[in-house]
C-alpha positions, -999 to +999 in steps of 0.1 A: +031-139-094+026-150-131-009-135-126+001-103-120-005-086-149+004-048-140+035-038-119+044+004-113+074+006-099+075+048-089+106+051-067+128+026-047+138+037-010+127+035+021+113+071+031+090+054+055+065+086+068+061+093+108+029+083+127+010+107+147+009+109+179-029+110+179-056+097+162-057+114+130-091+131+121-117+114+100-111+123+061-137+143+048-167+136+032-170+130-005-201+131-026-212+098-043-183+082-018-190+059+012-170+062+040-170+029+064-145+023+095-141-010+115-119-032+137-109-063+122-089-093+147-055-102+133-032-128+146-023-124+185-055-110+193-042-081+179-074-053+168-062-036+134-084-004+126-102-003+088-115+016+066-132+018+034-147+039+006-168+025-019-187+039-050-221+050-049-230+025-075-214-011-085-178-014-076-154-025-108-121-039-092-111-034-055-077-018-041-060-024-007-039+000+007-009-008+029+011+020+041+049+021+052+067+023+089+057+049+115+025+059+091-011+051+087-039+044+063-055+080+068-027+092+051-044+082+020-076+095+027-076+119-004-060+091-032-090+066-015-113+092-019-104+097-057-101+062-069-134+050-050-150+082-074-137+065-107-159+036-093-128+009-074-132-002-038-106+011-020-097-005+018-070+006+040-056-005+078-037+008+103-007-017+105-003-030+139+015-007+163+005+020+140-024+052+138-056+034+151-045-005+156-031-013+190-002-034+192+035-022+203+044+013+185+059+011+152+076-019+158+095-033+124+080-072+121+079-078+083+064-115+093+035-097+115+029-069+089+023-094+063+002-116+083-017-081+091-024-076+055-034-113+045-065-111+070-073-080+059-070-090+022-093-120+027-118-097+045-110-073+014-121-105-012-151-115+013-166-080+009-156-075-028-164-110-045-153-109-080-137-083-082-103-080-093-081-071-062-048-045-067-026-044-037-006-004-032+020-003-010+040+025-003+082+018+015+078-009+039+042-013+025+058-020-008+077-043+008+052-062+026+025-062-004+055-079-025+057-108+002+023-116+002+018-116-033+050-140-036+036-162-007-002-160-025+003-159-066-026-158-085-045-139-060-041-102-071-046-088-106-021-060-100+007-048-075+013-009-077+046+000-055+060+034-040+089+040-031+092+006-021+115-008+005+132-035-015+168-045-021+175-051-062+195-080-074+220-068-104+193-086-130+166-058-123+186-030-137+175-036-178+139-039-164+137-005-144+156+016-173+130+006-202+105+019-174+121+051-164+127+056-200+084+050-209+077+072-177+099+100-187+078+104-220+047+110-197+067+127-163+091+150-180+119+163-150+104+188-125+066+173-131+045+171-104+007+169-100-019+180-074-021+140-065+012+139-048+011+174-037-023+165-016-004+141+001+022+154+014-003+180+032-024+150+043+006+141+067-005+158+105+016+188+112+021+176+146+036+144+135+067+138+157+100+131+133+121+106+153+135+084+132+126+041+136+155+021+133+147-008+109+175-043+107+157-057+078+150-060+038+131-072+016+152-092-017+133-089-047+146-113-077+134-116-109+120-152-115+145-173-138+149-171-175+135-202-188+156-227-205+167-224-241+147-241-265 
């Protein structure tokens, strides 16, 4: 992790989103953005769906998307959309058991989903060579993009989290108060923006709302102070 140069830490919690029960429709078309779906083969001969949108002209830093339990990447069809317009490479999947992938439905298997997301990621590094490579993930995604960059330092540039599912040690308190504090100057109480607003309408109305028991959590601990000099 000591490569990680930019951390956003929005929201902790674990307000994991609901799947549909159908495949949900293609995102819409976006000029100067190119939309590209695929299957990719993940461990278990399991086929995870993917999905990409790319600039019109040269890419300058790539983004992987991971969403949380019971969701999927089209989700973020509209935030993909955007960021491939300000010229980043964005790539999404379907976790398994989730939207588009096969694989049993929305079934919590932290070890699986993270496996998921390292063969997409080296597909992700394949296709983008050179680029720098931020991972999003957004409750159980945050949780799973947080493994793998623990299990693979010095692979990404950046980690953005939402919402993430983690569990805090007493040592991150100091940390997350000078950020609320440098995010309330910028996101006074009551702010909200057209971004987050779009995405709650990109979830399907007919989305059932059972809720998915989960039995597991991520620990995230801050690495240990060096020794005194």
């Amino acid at each position: 992790m000591s490569r990680l140069v930019s951390a956003l830490l929005l929201f902790f919690g674990f307000g994991a989103c609901t799947p549909p029960a159908r495949p949900p429709a293609a995102p819409l078309a976006v000029a100067g953005v190119e939309h590209r779906e695929a299957r990719l083969r993940a461990h278990g001969d399991i086929d995870l769906y993917v999905q990409s949108w790319r600039p019109a002209g040269s890419a300058r830093g790539a983004v992987l998307l991971a969403h949380g339990l019971k969701d999927h990447s089209a989700r973020y069809a509209e935030l993909a959309q955007h960021l491939a317009a300000q010229g980043l490479a964005v790539h999404a999947f379907d976790l398994r058991g989730h939207g588009r992938s096969a694989g049993e439905r929305a079934r919590a298997a932290l070890g699986e989903y993270v496996a998921d997301l390292t063969v997409v990621a080296t597909q992700v590094r394949a296709a983008e060579p050179g680029l720098p490579l931020f991972v999003f993930g957004h409750s159980m995604g945050g949780a799973i993009a947080t493994t793998y960059a623990l299990e693979h330092p010095g692979e990404l540039q950046g980690l953005v989290l939402s919402a993430a599912a983690l569990r805090l040690g007493p040592d991150a308190g100091p940390g997350l108060v000078k950020l609320t504090r440098k995010l309330g100057r910028n996101h006074p109480a009551g702010a909200s923006s057209s971004s987050s607003r779009s995405g709650s309408r990109a979830t399907p109305p007919w989305s059932p709302t059972s809720p998915a028991p989960t039995r597991w959590s991520t620990p995230a601990r801050s690495p240990p102070a060096p020794p005194p000099r």
